[in-house]
C-alpha positions as CSV (number, residue, x, y, z in Angstrom):
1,X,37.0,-95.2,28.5
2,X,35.8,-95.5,32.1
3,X,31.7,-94.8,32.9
4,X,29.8,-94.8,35.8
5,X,27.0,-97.4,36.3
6,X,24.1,-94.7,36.8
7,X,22.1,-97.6,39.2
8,X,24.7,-98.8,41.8
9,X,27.5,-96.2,41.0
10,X,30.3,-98.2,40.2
11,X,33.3,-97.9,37.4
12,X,33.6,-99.7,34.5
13,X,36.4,-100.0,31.7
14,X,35.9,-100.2,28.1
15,X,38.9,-101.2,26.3
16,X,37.0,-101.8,23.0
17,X,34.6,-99.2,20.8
18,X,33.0,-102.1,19.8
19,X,31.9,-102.5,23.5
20,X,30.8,-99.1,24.7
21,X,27.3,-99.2,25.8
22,X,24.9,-96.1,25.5
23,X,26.0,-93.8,27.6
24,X,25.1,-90.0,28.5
25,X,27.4,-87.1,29.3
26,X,27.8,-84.3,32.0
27,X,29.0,-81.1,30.6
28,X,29.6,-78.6,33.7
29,X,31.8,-76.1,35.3
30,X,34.4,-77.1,38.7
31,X,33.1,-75.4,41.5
32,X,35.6,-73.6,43.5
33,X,34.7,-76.1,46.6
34,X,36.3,-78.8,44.6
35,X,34.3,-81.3,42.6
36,X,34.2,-85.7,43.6
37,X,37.3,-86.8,42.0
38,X,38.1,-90.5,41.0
39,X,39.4,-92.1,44.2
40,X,36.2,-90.3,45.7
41,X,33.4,-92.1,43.7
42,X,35.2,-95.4,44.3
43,X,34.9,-95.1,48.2
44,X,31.3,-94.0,47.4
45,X,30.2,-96.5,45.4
46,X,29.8,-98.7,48.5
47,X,27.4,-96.0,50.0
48,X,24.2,-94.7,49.6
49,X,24.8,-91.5,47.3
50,X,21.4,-90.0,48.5
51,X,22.9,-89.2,52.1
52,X,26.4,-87.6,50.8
53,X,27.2,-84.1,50.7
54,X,26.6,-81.1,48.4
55,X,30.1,-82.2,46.8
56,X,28.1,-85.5,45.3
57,X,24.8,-84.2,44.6
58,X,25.7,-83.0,40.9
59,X,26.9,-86.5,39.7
60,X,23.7,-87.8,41.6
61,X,21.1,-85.6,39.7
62,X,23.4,-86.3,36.5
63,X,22.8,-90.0,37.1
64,X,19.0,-89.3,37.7
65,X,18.7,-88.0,33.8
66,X,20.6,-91.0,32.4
67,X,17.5,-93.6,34.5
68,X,14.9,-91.3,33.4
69,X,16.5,-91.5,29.7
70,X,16.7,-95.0,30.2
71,X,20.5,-95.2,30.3
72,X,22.6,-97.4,32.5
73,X,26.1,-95.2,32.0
74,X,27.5,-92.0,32.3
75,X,30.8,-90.0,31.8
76,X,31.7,-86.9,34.2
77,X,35.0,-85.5,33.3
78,X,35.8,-85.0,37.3
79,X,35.2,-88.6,38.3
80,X,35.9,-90.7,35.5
81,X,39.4,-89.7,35.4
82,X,41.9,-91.2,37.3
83,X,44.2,-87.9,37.3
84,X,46.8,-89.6,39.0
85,X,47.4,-91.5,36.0
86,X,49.2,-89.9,33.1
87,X,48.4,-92.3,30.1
88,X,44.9,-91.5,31.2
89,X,45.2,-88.1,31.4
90,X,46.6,-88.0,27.8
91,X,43.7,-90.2,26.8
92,X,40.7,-88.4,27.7
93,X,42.1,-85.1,26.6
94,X,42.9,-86.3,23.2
95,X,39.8,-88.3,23.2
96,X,36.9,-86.4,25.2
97,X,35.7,-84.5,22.3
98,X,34.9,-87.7,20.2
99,X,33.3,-89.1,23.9
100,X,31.3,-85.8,23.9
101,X,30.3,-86.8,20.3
102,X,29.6,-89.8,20.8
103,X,27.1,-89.9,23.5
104,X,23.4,-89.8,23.2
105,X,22.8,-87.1,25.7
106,X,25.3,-84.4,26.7
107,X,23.6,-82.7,29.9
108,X,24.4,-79.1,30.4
109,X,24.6,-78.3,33.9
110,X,24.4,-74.2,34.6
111,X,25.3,-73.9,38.4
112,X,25.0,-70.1,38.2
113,X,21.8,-69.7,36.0
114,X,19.3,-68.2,39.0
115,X,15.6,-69.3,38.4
116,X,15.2,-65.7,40.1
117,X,16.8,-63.4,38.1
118,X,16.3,-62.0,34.4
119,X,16.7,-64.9,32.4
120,X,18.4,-63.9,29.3
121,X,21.1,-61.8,31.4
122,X,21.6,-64.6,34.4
123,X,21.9,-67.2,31.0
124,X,24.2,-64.8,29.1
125,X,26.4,-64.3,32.1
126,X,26.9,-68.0,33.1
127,X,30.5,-69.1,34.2
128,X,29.8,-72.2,31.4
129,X,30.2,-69.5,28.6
130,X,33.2,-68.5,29.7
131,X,35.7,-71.7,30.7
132,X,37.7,-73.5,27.6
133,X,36.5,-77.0,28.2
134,X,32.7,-76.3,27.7
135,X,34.2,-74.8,24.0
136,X,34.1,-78.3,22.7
137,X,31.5,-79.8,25.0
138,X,29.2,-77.0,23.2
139,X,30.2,-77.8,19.4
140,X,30.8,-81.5,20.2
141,X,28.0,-83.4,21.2
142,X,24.5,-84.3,18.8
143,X,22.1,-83.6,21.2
144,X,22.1,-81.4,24.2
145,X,19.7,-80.5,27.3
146,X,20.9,-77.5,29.8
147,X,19.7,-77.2,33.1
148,X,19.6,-74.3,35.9
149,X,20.9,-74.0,39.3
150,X,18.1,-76.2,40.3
151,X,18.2,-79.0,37.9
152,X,15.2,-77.3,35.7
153,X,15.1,-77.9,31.9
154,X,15.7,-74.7,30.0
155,X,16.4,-76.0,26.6
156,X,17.8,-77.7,24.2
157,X,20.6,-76.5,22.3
158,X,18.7,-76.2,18.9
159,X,16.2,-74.5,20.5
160,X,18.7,-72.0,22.6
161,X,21.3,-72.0,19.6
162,X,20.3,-68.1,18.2
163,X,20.8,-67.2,21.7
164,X,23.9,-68.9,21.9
165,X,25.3,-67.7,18.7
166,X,24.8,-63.8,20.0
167,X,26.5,-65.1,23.7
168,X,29.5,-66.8,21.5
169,X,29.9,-65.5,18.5
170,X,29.7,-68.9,16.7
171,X,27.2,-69.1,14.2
172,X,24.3,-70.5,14.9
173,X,24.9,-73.0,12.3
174,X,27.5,-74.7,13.4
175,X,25.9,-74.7,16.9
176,X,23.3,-76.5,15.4
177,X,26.0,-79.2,13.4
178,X,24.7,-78.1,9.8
179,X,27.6,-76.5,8.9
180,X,30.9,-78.4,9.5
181,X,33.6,-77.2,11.6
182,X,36.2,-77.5,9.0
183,X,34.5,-75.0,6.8
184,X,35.4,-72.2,9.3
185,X,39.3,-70.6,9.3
186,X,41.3,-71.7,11.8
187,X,41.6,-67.8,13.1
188,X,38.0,-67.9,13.8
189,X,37.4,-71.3,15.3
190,X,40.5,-69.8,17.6
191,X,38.4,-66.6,18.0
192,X,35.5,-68.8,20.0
193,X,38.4,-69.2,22.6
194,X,39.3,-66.0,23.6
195,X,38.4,-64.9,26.8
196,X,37.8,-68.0,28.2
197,X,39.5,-69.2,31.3
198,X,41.5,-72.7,31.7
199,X,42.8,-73.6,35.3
200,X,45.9,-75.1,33.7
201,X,47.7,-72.9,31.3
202,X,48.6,-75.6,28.6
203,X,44.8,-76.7,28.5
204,X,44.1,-73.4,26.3
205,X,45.6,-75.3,23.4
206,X,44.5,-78.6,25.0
207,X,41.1,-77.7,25.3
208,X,41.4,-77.1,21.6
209,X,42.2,-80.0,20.1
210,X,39.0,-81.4,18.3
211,X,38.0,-78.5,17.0
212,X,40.7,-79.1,14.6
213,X,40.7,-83.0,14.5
214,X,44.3,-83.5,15.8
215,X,45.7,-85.0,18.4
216,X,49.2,-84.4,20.4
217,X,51.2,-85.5,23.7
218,X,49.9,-83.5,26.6
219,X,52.6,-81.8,28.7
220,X,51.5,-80.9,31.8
221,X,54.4,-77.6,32.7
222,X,55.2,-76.4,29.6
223,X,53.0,-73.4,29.8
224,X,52.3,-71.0,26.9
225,X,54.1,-73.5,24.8
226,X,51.5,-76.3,24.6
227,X,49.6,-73.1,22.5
228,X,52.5,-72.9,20.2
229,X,52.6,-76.6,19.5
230,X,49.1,-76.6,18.7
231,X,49.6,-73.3,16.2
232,X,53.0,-75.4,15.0
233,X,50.5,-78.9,14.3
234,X,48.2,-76.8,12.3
235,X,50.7,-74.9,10.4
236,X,52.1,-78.6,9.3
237,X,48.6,-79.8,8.5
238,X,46.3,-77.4,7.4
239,X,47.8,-75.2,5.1
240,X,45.1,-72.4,6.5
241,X,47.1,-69.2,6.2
242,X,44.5,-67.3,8.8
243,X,46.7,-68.9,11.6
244,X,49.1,-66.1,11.0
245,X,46.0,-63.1,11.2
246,X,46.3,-62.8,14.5
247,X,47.3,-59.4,16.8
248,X,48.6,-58.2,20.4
249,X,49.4,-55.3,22.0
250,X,52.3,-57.2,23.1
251,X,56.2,-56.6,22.0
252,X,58.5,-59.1,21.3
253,X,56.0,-61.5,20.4
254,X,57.2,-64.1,17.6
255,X,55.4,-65.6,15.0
256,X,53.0,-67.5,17.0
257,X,50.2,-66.4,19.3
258,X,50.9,-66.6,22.7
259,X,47.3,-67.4,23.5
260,X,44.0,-67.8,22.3
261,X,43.3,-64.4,23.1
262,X,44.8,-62.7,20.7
263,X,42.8,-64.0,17.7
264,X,39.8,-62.1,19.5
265,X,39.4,-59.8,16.3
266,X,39.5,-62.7,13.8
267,X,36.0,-64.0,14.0
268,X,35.2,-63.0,10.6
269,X,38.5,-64.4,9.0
270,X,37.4,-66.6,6.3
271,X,39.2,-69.5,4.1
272,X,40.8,-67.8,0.8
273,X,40.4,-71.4,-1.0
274,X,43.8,-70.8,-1.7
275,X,46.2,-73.9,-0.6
276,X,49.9,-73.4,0.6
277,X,52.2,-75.8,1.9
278,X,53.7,-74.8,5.6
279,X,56.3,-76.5,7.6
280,X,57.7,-75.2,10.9
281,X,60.2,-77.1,12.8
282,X,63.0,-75.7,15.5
283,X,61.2,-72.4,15.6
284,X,61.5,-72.4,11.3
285,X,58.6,-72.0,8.9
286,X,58.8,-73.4,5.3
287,X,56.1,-72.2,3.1
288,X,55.2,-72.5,-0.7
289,X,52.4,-69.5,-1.1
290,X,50.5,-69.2,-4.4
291,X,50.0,-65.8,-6.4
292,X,46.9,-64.9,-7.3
293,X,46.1,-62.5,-10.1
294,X,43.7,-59.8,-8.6
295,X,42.2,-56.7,-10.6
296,X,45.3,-56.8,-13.6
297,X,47.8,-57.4,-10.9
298,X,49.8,-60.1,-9.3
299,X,49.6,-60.4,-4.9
300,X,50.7,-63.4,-2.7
C-alpha cells in the first residue's frame, strides 16, 4: 500500500500490515478536468503544494484534515496509484475496500453539494450518490466525515445515515455497520448498484468486490464479462439463490445479468435460509436445490 506523507507530500510503500501507520482516507468523485495522478504528486512533492493549481487543491485540503486529526498519512485513490502498473492496479482494486476499512478517517468529499442551494435536494442529488466506487467507500469505512463544495463539515455518516438510507435504499443499518453485510441477499446488495455510473465498464463488477468478500483477476477489456465473472464467483461460493431474481427488458439475455442494473427491483429480496450447492463453469450451472414442504405441499 502506497500513502502520502500529509507534511512534506511524499510517497511511501508499505509492504507489511504489520507496518501500516494510521492513516486517513479520501473518498471523492473524478472531476471531468482530470484529477493529480501518480507521476503528478511525485513531481510535486518537491514543490510547494500551496501555489499549485485547482487540479491539487483537493489532495491539499484532504491532507489538511489528516494534520488537524493528527495524522501523518493519507490514501487518495487518484494519486496513490501508479496506474501504469498492472500488479498495482490489480492490488488496490481487490484490496481498497479492506484500505477503506481500515482507516481511521474516510473523508467524504461532495464537490457538487452548493452551500447555496436547498440542502437536502443539492445533498440528495450529489454526483457521489451516483458513481460505483463511492458504493463501497460508503459501506466500508468505520468512521466517516463529508464535506461540501467548500470544504464545510456537514456530518458524519451516523448522523446523515437516515438520510442516506432514503437517497440509497440501503438500510440505515447497515449504513451504520450494525447489521453485517452478509445478512443481506446478494440480489439486494446488487440492487445498491444500479444506476450508478463506472468510467470503465468491467469496474461495475469490480467496484463490487468487497461487498461480497471475494476477490478476482482484474481484466481491463473484457467488458460486460468482468459482471458475469463476478455473478459466476458467487454462484460457486455463496450458494444464495437471489442471484438468479433478477429482470431486463432485454432479449436474448442468458442466465446472468448483464449489469448491475437489472437487479434494480430486487432490493427487498431476502435470504430463504435455504442452502444449495451451485457450480457454473464453461457457461454450465450445476446445482443441488432443496424441497421444502410448504402449506401440505412439496416446492423447490
Amino acid at each position: 500500500m502506497r500513502l502520502l506523507d500529509v507534511q512534506s507530500f511524499e510517497m511511501r510503500s508499505f509492504h507489511d500490515d504489520a507496518e501500516l501507520p494510521q492513516y486517513a482516507i479520501l473518498s471523492h468523485t473524478w472531476r471531468e478536468d482530470g484529477e493529480p495522478e501518480f507521476s503528478n504528486v511525485l513531481e510535486l512533492s518537491k514543490w510547494s503544494w500551496s501555489r499549485t493549481k485547482t487540479l491539487y487543491r483537493k489532495v491539499s485540503a484532504a491532507a489538511h484534515l489528516a494534520r488537524k486529526d493528527g495524522l501523518q498519512w493519507i490514501w487518495i485513490d487518484t494519486c496513490c496509484i501508479d496506474r501504469g502498473n498492472l500488479v498495482k492496479v490489480q492490488e488496490a482494486v481487490n484490496a481498497s475496500f479492506r484500505w477503506y476499512q481500515e482507516a481511521e478517517i474516510c473523508y467524504v468529499y461532495l464537490e457538487d453539494l452548493d452551500t447555496h442551494a436547498q440542502w437536502m435536494e443539492s445533498f440528495s442529488n450529489c454526483t457521489w450518490f451516483s458513481r460505483g466506487w463511492t458504493l463501497s467507500e460508503l459501506l466500508a469505512p468505520r468512521k466517516t466525515r463529508s464535506y461540501n463544495n467548500v470544504w464545510r463539515h456537514v456530518g458524519t455518516k451516523a448522523m446523515l445515515a437516515r438520510v442516506i438510507a432514503r437517497i440509497t435504499g440501503i438500510d440505515a443499518a447497515i449504513i451504520r455497520q450494525r447489521r453485517a453485510l452478509s445478512s443481506v441477499s446478494a440480489a439486494a446488495r446488487l440492487s445498491w448498484a444500479a444506476k450508478r455510473k463506472t468510467r470503465r465498464v468491467e469496474d461495475q463488477a469490480h467496484c463490487l468486490l468487497g461487498i461480497f468478500g471475494i476477490s478476482m483477476p482484474i481484466l481491463y477489456g473484457e467488458g460486460p464479462r468482468a459482471f458475469h465473472r463476478l455473478q459466476e464467483e458467487l454462484i460457486n461460493t455463496s450458494g444464495d439463490l437471489s442471484i438468479f431474481a433478477w429482470s431486463s427488458s432485454r432479449t436474448g439475455d442468458c442466465l446472468l445479468a448483464r449489469s448491475p442494473d437489472s437487479f434494480a427491483e430486487c432490493g427487498d429480496v431476502i435470504l430463504s435460509g435455504t442452502g444449495a450447492a451451485c457450480d457454473i463453469r464453461n457457461s454450465r450451472l450445476k446445482a443441488t436445490l432443496p424441497i421444502i414442504q410448504q402449506n401440505g405441499g412439496l416446492m423447490m
